[in-house]
N, C-alpha and C positions, 0 to 999 in steps of 0.2 A: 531381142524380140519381146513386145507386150504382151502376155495374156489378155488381152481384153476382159475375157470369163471373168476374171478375178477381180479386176475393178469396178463391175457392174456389185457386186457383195457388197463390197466398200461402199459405195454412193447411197445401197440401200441402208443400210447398218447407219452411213452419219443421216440419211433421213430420220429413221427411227429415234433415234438419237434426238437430235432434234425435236421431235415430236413428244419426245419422252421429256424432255425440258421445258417444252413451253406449255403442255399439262401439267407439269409440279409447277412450274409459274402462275401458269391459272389456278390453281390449286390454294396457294399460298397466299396468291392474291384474294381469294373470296376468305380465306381464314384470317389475314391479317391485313389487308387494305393494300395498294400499290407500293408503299413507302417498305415493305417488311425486308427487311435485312438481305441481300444476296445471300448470304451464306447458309438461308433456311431454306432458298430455292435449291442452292447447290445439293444439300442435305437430301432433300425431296426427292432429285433427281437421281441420286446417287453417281454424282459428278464434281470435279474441282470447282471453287470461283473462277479460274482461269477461261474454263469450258466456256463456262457463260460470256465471259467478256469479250473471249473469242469470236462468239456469233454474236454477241451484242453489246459491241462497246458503250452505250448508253443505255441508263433504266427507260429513257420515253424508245429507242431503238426495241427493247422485249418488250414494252408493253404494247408497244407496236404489232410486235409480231406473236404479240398472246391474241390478240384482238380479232387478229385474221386469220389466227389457225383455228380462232373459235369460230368466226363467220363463214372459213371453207367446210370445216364439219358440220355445220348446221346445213350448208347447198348442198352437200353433196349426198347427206342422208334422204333427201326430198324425193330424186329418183327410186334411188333401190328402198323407200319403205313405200312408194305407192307400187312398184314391182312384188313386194313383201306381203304387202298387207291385204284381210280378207276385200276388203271394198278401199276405194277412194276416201270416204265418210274416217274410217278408220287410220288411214295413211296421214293423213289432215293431222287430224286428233294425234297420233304420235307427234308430227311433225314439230305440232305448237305446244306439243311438253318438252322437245330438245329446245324449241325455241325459246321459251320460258325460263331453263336451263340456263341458255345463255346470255337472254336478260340479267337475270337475278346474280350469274358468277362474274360480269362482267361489275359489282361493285367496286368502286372506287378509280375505277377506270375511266368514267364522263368523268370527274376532276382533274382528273390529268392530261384528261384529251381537249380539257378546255385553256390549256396552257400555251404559248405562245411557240409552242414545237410545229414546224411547218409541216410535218411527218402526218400530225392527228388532224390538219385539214381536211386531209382526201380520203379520212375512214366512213365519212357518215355517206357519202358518196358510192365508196366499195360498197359497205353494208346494203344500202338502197340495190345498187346494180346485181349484186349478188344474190341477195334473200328474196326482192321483191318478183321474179320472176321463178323461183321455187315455190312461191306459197301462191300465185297466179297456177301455176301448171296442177299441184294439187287441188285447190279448189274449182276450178275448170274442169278436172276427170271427178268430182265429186257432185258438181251441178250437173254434166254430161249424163253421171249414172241415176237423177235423179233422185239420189240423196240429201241434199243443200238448197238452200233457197239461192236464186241468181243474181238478188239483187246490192251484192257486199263484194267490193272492190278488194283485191290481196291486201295493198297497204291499208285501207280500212281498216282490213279486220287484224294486220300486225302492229296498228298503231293502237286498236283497240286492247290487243293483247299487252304490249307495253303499258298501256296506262294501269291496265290489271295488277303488272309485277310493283310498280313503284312501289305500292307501301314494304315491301320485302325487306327493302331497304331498313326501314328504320324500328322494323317490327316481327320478334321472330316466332312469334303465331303465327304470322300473317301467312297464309298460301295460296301463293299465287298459282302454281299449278292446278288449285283446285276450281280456283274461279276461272281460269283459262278453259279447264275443260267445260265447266258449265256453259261458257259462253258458245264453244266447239258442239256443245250436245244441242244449246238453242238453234242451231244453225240447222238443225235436220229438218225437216218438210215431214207434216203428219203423213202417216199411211193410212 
C-alpha cells in the first residue's frame, strides 16, 4: 500500500527544486549572458550538472523554461499585489517594477530566442497571452478607482515600458526602473 501523504512532499520538494534552478539560471544568465558555463548554474543552485540535464537536456530547453518561470511570476504577482496593495495606482506601479525586472534579466535571452529553435517561436505569444491580460486587469481597477487616465491600452503602456528598459542593455547607469516609474507616476489624473 502507497502512502499518498508522502508523495504529495516529494512533488513539492522537486517543484521547489526546480524553481530553485531555473532562478540560479536566471541569475547566471543576467550575470553572465545565456552561453555561461552549466557548471556555474549547477554551482548557483547548489545541485549536480546531472540535475540540470535531467530537467533539461538542451541549453535552448532551460532557457526555455527560465523564460516562462520568469513570465509566470510576473502574472501571477498582478493579482495578489492589486489584493496587497494601498490603491490600484500603487498595485500598477509595483507591477511594472517586477516587469521591468524581467525585461532587463531577461538579457541575452532575445538572441537566443531568435535562433532557429522551434521551442523560442511560441514564447513571444505566451508572453502576450499571459502579461497582456495582468497589466489590462491592473490598469482597468486603477482607471475604475479614478486614479489613471483611461485613455492607454495595457500593451501600450508595456510596449512603452519595454522600449524604456532597452538601453539597460548596453548601459549600466542606465535605469530603467526609474524612468518606468516616472512614466507609471505620469499616468495619474490631477486631483
Amino acid at each position: 500500500m502507497v502512502d499518498e501523504g508522502a508523495a504529495r512532499p516529494k512533488r513539492a520538494d522537486a517543484r521547489r527544486n526546480k524553481e530553485t534552478l531555473l532562478d540560479a539560471a536566471a541569475a547566471v544568465f543576467v550575470a553572465s549572458g545565456v552561453d555561461a558555463p552549466v557548471r556555474d548554474i549547477a554551482a548557483k543552485a547548489g545541485v549536480g550538472m546531472g540535475t540540470i540535464y535531467r530537467h533539461f537536456p538542451t541549453r535552448a530547453d532551460l532557457i526555455i523554461a527560465v523564460y516562462r518561470h520568469q513570465v509566470e511570476a510576473c502574472a501571477e504577482a498582478g493579482p495578489a499585489l492589486l489584493e496587497s496593495s494601498e490603491s490600484p495606482h500603487a498595485a500598477l506601479g509595483r507591477w511594472i517594477d517586477l516587469f521591468v525586472g524581467f525585461l532587463v534579466t531577461k538579457h541575452g535571452l532575445a538572441g537566443a530566442m531568435q535562433s532557429d529553435n522551434a521551442g523560442f517561436e511560441s514564447l513571444h505569444a505566451y508572453f502576450l497571452d499571459r502579461l497582456v491580460p495582468v497589466c489590462t486587469q491592473l490598469l482597468d481597477a486603477a482607471v475604475a478607482a479614478g486614479e489613471v487616465r483611461a485613455d492607454l491600452a495595457a500593451i501600450q503602456l508595456m510596449r512603452g515600458v519595454g522600449n524604456l528598459c532597452i538601453g539597460a542593455d548596453s548601459d549600466d547607469g542606465y535605469d530603467a526602473r526609474r524612468l518606468a516609474g516616472i512614466l507609471v507616476a505620469g499616468l495619474r489624473l490631477p486631483r
